[in-house]
N, C-alpha and C positions, 0 to 999 in steps of 0.2 A: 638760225640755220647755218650750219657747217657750209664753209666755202671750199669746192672742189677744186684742186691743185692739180691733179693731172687724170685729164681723159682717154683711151683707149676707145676708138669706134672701128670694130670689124677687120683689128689688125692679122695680116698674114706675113709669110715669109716663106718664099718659097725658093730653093739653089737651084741649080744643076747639077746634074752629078752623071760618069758617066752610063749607067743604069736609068735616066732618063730625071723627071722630077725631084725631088724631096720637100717635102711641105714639113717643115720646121714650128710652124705657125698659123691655125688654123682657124681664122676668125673670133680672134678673142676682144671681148668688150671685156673694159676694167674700168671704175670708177674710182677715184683718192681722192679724203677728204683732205684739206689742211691741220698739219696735226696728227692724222694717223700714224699709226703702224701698222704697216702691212707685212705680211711674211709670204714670200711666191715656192713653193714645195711642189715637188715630182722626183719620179724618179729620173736617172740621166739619161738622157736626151728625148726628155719631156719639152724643152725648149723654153726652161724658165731663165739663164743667163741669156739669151737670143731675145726675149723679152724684155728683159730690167736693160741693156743694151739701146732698145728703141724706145724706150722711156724715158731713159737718158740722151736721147737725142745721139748716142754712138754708133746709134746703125740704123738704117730706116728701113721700113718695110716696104713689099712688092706691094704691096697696097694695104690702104684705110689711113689713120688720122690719129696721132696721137696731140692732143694738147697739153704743153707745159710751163706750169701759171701763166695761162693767158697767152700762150702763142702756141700756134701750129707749127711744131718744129719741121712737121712733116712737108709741107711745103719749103723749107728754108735750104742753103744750102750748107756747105761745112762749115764757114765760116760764120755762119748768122749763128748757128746751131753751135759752136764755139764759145761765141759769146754769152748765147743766155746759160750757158753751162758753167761760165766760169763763176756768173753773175748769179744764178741762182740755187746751180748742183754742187753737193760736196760728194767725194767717192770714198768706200773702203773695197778694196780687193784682196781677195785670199794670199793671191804674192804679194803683198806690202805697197808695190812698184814705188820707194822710196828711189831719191838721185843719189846715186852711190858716192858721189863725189861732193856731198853738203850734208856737212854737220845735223846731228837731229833739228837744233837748233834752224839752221838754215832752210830744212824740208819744210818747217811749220811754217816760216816766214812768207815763205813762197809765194802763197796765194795771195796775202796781204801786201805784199811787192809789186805786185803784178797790177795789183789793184789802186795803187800808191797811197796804200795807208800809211800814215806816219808813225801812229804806234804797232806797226807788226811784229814789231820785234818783243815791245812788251806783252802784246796778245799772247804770241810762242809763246813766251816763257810764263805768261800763267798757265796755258794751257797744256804746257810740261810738265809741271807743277801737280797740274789737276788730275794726269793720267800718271804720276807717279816716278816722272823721269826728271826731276826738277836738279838732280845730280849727275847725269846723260847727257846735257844739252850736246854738250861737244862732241860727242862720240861719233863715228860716222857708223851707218845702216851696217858695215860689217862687223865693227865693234859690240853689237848688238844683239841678244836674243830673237828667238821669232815672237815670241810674246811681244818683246821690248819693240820690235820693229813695229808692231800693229799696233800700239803702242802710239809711235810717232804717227805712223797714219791717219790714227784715227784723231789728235790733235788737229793734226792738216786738213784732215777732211772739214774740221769744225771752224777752222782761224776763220774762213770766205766767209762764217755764220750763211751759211748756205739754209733756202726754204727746204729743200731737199735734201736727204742724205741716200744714196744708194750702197746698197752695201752688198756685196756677193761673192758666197761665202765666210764672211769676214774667220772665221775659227776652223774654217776647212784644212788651214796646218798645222794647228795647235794642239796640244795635250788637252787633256780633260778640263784639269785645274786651271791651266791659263784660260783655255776658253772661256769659262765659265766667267775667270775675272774681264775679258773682252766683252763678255756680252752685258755684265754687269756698269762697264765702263757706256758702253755706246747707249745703252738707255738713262744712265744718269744725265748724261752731256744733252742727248737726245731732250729728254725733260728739263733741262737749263736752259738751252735754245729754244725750245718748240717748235723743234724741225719736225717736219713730216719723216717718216723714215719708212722705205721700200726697201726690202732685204731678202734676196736668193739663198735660202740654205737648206741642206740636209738634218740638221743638229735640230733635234724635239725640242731642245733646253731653249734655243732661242725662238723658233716658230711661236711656243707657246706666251713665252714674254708678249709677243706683239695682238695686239688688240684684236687682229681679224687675221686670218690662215685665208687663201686662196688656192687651189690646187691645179695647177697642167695637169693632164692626162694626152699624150702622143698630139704634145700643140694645143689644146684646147683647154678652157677652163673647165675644172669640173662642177656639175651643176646637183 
């Protein structure tokens, strides 16, 4: 029996705005096995980045429960929710969000830093290696292509060896060609690790890669 990683019970979200309500998020139940791929698709402001967000424990909802591997983040506060993210999530975002001021080299390291592994540094650099910048370390994020920067990310994303990987948009800057080799890149690693991988995007090419498609429709799953 597949072991489920992360729960969704009855999640909403709703702002203020000043027009009165906006419900963002309208009682979505989601289920993730360990392992999957998921792809969350709508159109914008369907409310699928507002989603993969309280998934990731980055933003909570006006109510329901999300569980991730084994904790109710939704109960927790930032800092609890901090923790099991550093400990159990890895990220890719559309803007790269690389530290502008650390070497490729340095970005990968990070996570494994932080974690005080001792070999992080050799992690990085195979992991350089693997996405094809094993002659880049040094370079910083401006020296760098937008391919080449997603590139680094997506390394970073992997050093934690995260159960999770969120990814949203990942190719939403990218050219055709490069995207393709990002999308090609995050399922190879994806399958080296045996992360689970939950991923926000517009792009058919990648939806289709992933094992099971989900659809928002105005907040809601479509059934």
């Amino acid at each position: 029996m597949s072991q489920r990683i992360i729960e969704a019970k009855s999640v909403e979200k709703v702002v203020p705005t000043s027009e009165g309500q906006l419900v963002i998020l309208d009682g979505v139940d989601l289920e993730i096995n360990a392992g999957e791929s998921l792809a969350i698709v709508g159109a914008s402001g369907s409310g699928k980045t507002t989603l993969l967000g309280i998934l990731a424990g980055l933003d909570l909802p006006t109510s329901g429960s999300v569980i991730l591997v084994g904790n109710e983040i939704t109960d927790l506060d930032e800092e609890a929710r901090a923790r099991i993210r550093g400990e159990q999530v890895g990220f890719v975002f559309q803007t790269f969000q690389l530290l502008a001021s650390l070497t490729a080299l340095e970005n990968v390291m990070l996570p494994g830093e932080l974690h005080g592994e001792k070999d992080a540094q050799d992690e990085a650099r195979r992991l350089l290696d693997k996405v094809g910048l094993g002659a880049r370390m040094g370079h910083y994020p401006r020296q760098l292509s937008g391919g080449e920067q997603q590139r680094v990310a997506i390394a970073r994303a992997f050093a934690s060896r995260p159960n999770v990987l969120f990814a949203d948009e990942p190719t939403g800057n990218l050219d055709t060609i490069t995207g393709q080799k990002i999308i090609d890149l995050i399922f190879e690693l994806n399958d080296e690790f045996a992360t689970t991988l939950v991923l926000v995007t517009h792009d058919d090419r990648l939806a289709q890669r992933c094992q099971r498609v989900v659809e928002l429709v105005a907040g809601s799953v479509k059934r």
